[in-house]
C-alpha positions as a Markdown table, in Angstrom:
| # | Residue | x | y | z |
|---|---|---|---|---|
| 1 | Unk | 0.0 | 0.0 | 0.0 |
| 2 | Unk | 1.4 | 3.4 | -1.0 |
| 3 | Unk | 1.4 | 6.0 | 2.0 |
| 4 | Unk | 0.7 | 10.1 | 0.4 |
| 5 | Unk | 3.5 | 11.8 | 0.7 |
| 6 | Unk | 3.8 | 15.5 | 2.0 |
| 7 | Unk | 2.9 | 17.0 | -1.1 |
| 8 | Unk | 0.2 | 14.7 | -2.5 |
| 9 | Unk | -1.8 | 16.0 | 0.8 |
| 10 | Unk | -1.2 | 19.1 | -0.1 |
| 11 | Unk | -2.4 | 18.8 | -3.6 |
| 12 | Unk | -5.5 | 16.5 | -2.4 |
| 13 | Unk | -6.1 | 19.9 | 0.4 |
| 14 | Unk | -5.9 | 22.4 | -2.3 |
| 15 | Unk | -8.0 | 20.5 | -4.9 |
| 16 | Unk | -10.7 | 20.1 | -2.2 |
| 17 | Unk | -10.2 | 23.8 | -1.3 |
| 18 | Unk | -11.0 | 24.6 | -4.9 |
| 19 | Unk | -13.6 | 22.8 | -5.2 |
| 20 | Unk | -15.7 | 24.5 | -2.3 |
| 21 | Unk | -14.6 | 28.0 | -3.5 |
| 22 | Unk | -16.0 | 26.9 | -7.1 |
| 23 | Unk | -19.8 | 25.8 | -4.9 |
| 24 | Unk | -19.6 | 28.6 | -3.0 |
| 25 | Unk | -19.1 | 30.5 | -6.4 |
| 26 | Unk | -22.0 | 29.1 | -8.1 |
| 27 | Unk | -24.4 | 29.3 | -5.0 |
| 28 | Unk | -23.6 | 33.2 | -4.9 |
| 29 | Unk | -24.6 | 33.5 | -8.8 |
| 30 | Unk | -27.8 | 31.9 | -7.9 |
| 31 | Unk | -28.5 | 33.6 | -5.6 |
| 32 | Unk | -27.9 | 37.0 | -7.7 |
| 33 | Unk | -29.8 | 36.1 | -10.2 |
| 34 | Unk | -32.7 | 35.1 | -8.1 |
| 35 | Unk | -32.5 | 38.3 | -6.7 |
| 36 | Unk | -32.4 | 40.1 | -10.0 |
| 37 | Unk | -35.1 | 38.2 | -11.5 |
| 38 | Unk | -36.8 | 38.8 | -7.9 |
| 39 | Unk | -36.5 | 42.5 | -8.4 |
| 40 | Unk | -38.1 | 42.4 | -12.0 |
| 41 | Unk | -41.5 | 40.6 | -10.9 |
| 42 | Unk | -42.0 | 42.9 | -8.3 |
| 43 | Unk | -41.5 | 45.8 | -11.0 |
| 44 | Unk | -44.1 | 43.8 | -12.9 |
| 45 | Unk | -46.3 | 43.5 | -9.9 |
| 46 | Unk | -46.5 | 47.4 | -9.1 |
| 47 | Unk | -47.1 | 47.8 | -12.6 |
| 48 | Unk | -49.6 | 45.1 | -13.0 |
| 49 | Unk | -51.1 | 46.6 | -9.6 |
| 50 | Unk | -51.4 | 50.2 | -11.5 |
| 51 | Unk | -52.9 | 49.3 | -14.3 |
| 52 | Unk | -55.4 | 47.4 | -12.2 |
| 53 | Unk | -56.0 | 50.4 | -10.2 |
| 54 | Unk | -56.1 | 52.3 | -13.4 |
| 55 | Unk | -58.8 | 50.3 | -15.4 |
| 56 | Unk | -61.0 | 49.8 | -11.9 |
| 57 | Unk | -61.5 | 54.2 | -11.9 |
| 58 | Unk | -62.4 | 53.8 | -15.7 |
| 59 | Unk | -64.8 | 51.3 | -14.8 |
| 60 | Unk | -66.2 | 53.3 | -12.1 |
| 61 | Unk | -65.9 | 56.5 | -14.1 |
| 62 | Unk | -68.0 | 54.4 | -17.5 |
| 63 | Unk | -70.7 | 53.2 | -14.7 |
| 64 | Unk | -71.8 | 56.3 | -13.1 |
| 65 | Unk | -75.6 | 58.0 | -13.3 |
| 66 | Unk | -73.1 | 61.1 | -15.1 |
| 67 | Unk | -72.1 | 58.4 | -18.5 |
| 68 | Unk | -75.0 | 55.7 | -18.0 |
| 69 | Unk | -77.7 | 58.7 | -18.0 |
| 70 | Unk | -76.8 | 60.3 | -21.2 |
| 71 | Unk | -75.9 | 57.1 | -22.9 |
| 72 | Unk | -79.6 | 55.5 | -22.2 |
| 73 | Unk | -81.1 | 58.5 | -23.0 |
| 74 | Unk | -79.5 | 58.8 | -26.6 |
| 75 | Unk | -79.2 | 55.2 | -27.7 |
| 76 | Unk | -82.6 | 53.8 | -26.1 |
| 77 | Unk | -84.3 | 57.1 | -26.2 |
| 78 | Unk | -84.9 | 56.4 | -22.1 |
| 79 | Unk | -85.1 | 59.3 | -19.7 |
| 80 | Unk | -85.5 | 60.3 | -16.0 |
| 81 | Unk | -88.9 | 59.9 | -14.8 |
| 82 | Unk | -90.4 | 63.1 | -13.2 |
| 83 | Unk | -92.1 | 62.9 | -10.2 |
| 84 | Unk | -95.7 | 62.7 | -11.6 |
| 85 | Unk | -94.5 | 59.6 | -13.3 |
| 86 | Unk | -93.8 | 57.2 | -9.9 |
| 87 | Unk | -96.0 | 55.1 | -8.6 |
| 88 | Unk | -95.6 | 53.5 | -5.4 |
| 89 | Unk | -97.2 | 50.3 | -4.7 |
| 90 | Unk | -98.6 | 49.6 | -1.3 |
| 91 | Unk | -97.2 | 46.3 | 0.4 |
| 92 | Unk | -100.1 | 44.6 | 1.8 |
| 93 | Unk | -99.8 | 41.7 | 4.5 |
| 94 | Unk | -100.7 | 38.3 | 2.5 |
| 95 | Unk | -102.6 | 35.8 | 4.1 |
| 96 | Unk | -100.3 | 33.2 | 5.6 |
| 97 | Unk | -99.6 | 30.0 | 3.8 |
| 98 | Unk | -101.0 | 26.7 | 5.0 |
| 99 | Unk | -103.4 | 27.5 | 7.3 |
């Protein structure tokens, strides 16, 4: 059996050495570029988030009495009733079921 001599230990130490240093190297680029692409969806997300924001006011702005009104009245040739034209309907108690 062969024993290692001084400077096969040494070359065994250093090739283990570089070996760590090259995962510890790799691990750290991971990491950055998880980061970076990290960093990028939540740029997406605040945008995403905006133009959420953005289309819900146009949605409330296209649904008010101030656009709906106007619109009905012009396309289905609706309008707003005047007072003379509501009738209220009295509720009456009905007689109870299954008696």
């Amino acid at each position: 059996m062969m024993r290692l001599k001084g400077r096969h230990w040494l070359m065994l130490w250093l090739v283990v050495f570089v070996c760590v240093l090259l995962a510890i190297a790799a691990r750290q680029s991971s990491g950055f570029r998880a980061a970076h692409r990290l960093g990028e969806l939540r740029e997406e997300r605040m945008a995403l988030e905006a133009r959420r924001a953005e289309l819900e006011r146009q949605i409330r702005i296209a649904s008010s009495r101030q656009v709906l009104v106007p619109l009905a009245e012009r396309a289905l040739g609706l309008h707003e009733p005047s007072d003379s034209e509501f009738t209220l309907l009295p509720l009456t108690s009905s007689p109870s079921v299954g008696r």
